[in-house]
Gaussian input, Z-matrix of N, CA and C with variables (Angstrom, degrees):
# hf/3-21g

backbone

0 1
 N
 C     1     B1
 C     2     B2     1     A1
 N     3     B3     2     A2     1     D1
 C     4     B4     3     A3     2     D2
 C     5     B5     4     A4     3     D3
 N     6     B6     5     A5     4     D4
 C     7     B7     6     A6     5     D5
 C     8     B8     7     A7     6     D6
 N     9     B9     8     A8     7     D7
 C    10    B10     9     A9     8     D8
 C    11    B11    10    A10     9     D9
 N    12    B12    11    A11    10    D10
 C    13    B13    12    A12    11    D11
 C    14    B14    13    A13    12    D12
 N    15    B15    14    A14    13    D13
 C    16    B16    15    A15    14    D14
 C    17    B17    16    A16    15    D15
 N    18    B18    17    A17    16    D16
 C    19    B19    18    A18    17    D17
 C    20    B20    19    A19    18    D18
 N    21    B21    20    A20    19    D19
 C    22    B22    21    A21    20    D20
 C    23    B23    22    A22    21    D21
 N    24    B24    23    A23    22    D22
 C    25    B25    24    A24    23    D23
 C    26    B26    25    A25    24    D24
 N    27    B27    26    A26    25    D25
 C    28    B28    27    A27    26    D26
 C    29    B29    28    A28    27    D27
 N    30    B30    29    A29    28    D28
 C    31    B31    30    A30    29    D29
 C    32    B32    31    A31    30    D30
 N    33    B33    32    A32    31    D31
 C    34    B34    33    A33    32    D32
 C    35    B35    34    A34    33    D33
 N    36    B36    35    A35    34    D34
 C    37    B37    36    A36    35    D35
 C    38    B38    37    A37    36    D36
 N    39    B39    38    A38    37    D37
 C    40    B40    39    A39    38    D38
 C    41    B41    40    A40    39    D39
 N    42    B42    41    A41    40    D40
 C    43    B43    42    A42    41    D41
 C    44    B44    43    A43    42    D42
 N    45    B45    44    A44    43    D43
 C    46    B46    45    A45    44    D44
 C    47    B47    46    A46    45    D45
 N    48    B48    47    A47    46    D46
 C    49    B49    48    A48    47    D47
 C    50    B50    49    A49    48    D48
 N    51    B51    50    A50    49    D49
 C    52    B52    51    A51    50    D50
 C    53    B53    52    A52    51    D51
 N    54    B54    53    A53    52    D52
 C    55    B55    54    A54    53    D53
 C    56    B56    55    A55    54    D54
 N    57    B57    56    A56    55    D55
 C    58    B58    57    A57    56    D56
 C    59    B59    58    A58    57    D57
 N    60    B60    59    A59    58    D58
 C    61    B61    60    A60    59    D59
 C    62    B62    61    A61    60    D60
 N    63    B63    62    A62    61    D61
 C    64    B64    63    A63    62    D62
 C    65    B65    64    A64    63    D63
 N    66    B66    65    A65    64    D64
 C    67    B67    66    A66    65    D65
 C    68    B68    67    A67    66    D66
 N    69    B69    68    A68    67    D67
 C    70    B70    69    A69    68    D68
 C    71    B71    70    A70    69    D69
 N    72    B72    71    A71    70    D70
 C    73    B73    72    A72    71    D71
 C    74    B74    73    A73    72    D72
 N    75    B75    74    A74    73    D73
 C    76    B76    75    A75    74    D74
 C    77    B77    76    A76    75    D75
 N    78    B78    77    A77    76    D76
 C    79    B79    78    A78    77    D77
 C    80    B80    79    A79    78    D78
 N    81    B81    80    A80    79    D79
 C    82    B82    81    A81    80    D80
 C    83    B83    82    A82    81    D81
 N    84    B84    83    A83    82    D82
 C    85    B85    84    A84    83    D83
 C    86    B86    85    A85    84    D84
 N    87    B87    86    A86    85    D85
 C    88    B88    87    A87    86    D86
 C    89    B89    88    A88    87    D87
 N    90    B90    89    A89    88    D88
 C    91    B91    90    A90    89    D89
 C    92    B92    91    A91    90    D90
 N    93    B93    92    A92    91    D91
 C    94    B94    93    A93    92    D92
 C    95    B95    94    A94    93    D93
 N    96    B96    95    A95    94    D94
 C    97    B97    96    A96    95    D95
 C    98    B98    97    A97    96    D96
 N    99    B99    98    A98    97    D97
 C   100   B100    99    A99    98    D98
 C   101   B101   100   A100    99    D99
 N   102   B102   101   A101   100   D100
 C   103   B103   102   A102   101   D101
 C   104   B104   103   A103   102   D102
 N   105   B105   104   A104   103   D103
 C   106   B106   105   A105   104   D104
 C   107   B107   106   A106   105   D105
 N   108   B108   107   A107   106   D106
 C   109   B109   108   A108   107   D107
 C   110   B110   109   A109   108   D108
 N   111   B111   110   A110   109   D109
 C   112   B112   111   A111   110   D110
 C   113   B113   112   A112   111   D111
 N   114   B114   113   A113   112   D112
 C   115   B115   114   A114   113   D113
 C   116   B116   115   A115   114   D114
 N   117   B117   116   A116   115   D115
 C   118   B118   117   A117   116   D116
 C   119   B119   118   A118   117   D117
 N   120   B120   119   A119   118   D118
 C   121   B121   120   A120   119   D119
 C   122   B122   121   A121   120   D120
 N   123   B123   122   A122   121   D121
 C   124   B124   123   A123   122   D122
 C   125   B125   124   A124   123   D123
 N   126   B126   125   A125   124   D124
 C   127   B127   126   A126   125   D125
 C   128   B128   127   A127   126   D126
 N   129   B129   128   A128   127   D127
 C   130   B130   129   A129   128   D128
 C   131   B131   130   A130   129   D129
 N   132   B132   131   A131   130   D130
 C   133   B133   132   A132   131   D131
 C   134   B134   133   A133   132   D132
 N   135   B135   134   A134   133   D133
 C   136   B136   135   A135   134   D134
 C   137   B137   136   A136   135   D135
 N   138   B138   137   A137   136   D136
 C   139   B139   138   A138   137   D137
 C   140   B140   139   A139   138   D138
 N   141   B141   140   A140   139   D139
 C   142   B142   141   A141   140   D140
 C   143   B143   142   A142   141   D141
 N   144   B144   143   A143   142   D142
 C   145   B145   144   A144   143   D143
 C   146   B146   145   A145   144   D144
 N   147   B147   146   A146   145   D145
 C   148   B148   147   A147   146   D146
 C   149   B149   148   A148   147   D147
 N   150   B150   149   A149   148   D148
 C   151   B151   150   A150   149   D149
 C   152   B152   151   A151   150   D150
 N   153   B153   152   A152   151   D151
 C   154   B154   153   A153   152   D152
 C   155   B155   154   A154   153   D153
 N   156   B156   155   A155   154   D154
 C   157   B157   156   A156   155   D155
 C   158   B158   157   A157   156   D156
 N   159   B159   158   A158   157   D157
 C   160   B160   159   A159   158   D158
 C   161   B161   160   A160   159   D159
 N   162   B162   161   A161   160   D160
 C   163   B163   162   A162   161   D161
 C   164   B164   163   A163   162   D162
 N   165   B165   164   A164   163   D163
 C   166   B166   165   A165   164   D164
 C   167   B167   166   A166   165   D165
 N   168   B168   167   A167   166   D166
 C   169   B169   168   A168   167   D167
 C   170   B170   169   A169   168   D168
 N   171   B171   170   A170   169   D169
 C   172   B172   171   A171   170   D170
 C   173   B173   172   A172   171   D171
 N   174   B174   173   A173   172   D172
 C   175   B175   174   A174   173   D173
 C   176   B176   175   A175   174   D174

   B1=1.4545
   B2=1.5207
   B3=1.1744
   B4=1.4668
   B5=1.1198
   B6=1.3218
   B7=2.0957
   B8=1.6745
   B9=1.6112
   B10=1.4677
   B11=1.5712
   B12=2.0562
   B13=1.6183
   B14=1.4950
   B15=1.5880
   B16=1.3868
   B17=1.4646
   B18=1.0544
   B19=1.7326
   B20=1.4870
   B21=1.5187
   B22=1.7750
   B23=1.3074
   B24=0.8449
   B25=1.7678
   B26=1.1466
   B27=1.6891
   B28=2.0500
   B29=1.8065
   B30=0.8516
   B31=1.6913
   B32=1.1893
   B33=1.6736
   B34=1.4780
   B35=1.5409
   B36=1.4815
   B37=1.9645
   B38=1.5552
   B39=1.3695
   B40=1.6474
   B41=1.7172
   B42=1.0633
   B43=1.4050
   B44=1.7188
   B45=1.6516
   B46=1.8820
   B47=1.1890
   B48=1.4533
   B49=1.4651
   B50=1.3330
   B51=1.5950
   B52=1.8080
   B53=1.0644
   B54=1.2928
   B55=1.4588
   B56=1.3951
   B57=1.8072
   B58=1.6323
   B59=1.9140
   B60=1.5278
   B61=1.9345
   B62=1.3140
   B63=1.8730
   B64=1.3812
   B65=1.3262
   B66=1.4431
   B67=1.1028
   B68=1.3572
   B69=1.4323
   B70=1.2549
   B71=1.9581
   B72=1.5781
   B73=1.2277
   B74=1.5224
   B75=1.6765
   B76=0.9938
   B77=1.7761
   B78=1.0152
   B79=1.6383
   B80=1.6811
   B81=1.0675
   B82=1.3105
   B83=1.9741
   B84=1.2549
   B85=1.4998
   B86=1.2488
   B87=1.2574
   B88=1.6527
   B89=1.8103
   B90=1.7837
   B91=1.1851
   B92=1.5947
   B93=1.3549
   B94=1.8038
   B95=1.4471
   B96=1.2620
   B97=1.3362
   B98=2.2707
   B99=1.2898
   B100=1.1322
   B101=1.5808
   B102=1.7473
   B103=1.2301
   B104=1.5307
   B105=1.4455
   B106=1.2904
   B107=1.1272
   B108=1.5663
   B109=1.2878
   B110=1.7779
   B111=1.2660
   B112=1.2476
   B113=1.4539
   B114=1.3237
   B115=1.7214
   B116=1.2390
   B117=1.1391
   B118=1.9424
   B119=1.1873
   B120=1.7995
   B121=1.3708
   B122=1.8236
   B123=1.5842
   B124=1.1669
   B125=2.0534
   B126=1.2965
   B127=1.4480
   B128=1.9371
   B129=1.6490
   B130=1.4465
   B131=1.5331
   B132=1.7021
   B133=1.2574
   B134=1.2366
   B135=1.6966
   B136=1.7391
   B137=1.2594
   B138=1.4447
   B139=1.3640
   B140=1.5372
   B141=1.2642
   B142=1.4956
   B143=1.8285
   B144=1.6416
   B145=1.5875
   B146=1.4904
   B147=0.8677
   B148=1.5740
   B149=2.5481
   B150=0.8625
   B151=1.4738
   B152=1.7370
   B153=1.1557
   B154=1.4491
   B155=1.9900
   B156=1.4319
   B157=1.1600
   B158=1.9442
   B159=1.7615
   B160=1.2698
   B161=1.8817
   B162=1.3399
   B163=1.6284
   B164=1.8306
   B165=1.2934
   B166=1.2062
   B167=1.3789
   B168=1.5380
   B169=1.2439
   B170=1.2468
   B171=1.2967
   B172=1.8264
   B173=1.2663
   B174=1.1814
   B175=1.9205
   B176=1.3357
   A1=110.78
   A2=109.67
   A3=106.48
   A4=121.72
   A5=110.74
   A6=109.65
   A7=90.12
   A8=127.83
   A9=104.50
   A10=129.01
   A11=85.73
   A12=104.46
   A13=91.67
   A14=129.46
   A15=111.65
   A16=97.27
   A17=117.01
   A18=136.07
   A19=102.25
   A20=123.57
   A21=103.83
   A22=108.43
   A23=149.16
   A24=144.03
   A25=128.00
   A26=92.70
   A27=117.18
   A28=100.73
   A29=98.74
   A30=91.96
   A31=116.84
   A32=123.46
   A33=130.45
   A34=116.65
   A35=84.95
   A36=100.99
   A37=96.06
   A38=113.53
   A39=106.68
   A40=99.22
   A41=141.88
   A42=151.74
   A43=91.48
   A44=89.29
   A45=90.82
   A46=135.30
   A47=125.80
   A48=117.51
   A49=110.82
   A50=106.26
   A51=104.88
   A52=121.73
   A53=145.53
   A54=134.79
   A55=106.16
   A56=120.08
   A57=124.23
   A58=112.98
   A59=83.30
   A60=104.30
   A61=113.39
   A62=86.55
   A63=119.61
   A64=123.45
   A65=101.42
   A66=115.16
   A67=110.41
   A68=141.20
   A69=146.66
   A70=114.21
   A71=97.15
   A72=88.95
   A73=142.45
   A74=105.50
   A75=89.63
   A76=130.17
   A77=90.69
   A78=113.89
   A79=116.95
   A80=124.66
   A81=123.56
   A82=72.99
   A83=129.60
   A84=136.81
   A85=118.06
   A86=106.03
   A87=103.97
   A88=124.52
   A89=105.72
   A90=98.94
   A91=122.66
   A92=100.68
   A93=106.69
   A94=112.19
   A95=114.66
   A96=130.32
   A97=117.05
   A98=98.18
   A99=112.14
   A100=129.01
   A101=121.41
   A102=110.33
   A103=140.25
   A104=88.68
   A105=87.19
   A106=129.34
   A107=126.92
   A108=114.68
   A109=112.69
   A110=120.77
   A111=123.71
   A112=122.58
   A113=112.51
   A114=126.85
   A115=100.96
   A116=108.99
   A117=115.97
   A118=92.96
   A119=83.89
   A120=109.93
   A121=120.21
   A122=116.14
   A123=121.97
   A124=97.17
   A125=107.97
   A126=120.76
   A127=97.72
   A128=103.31
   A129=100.44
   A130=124.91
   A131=115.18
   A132=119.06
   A133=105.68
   A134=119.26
   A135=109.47
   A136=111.70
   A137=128.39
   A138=135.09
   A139=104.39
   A140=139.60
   A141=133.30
   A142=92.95
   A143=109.36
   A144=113.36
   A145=88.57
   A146=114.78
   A147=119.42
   A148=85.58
   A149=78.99
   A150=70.54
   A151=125.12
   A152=119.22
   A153=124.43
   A154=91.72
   A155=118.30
   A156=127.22
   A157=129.68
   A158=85.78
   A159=116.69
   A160=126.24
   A161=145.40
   A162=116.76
   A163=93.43
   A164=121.94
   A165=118.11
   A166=123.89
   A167=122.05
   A168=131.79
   A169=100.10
   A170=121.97
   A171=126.40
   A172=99.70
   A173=109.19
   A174=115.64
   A175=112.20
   D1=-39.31
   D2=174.64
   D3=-70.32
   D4=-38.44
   D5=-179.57
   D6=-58.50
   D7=-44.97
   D8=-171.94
   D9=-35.76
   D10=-46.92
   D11=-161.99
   D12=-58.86
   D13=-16.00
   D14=-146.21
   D15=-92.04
   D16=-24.50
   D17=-165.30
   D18=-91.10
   D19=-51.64
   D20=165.31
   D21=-85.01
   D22=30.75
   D23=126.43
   D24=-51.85
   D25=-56.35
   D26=172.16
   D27=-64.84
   D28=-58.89
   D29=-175.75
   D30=-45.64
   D31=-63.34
   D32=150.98
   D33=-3.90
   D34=-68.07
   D35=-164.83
   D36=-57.17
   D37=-49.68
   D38=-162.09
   D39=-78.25
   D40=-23.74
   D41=-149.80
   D42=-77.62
   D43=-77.00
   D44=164.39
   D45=-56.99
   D46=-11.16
   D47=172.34
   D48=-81.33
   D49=-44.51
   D50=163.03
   D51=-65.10
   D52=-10.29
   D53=161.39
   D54=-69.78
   D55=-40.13
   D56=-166.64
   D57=-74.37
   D58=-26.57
   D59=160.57
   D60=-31.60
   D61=-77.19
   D62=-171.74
   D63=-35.21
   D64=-56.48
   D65=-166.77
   D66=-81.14
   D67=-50.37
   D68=147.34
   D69=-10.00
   D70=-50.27
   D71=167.00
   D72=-80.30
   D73=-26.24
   D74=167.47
   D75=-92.34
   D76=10.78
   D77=155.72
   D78=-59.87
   D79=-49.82
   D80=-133.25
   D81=-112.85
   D82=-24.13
   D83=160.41
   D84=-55.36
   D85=-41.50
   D86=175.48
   D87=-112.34
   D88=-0.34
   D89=149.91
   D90=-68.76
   D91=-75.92
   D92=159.45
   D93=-7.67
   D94=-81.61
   D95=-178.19
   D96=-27.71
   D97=-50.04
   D98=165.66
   D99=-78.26
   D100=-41.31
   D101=121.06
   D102=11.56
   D103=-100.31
   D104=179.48
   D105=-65.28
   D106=-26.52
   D107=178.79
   D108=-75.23
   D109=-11.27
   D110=166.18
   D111=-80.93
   D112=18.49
   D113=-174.62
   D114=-100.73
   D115=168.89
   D116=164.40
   D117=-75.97
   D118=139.24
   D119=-175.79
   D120=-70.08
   D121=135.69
   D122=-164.80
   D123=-56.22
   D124=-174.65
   D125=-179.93
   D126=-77.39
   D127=130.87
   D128=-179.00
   D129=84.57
   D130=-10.87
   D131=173.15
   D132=-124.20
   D133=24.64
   D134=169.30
   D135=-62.76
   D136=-47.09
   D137=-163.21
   D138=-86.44
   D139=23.81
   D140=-173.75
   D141=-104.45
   D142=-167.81
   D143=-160.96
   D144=-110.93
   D145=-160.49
   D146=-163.95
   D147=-143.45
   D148=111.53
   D149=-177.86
   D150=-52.04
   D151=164.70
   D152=-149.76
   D153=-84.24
   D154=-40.42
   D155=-173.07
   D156=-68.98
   D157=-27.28
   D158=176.61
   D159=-60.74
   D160=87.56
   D161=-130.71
   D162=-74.60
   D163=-167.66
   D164=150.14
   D165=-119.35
   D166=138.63
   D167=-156.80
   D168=-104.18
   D169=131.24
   D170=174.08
   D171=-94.71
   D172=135.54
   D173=177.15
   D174=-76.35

């Protein structure tokens, strides 16, 4: 009974670190993501829109 407890503990532990992964990443996807579109614009995308979803950042 105890090796069980010991094995859904570990699962637990790893279950939540890959969700805290997860989530971390898609965090760090959609900071970036916003980022960049608040950068000077790459070569060929000066004249494009700045999307509606995107916020705008005052320097």
């Amino acid at each position: 009974m105890a090796l069980l407890m010991q094995v859904t503990d570990a699962v637990s532990y790893f279950s939540s670190l890959t969700a805290v992964i997860g989530v971390g990443f898609v965090a760090a996807i959609v900071i970036g993501s916003i980022a960049w579109y608040n950068s000077k614009r790459p070569a060929g995308w000066e004249r494009k829109e700045r999307p509606d979803i995107v916020p705008k950042v005052e320097k």
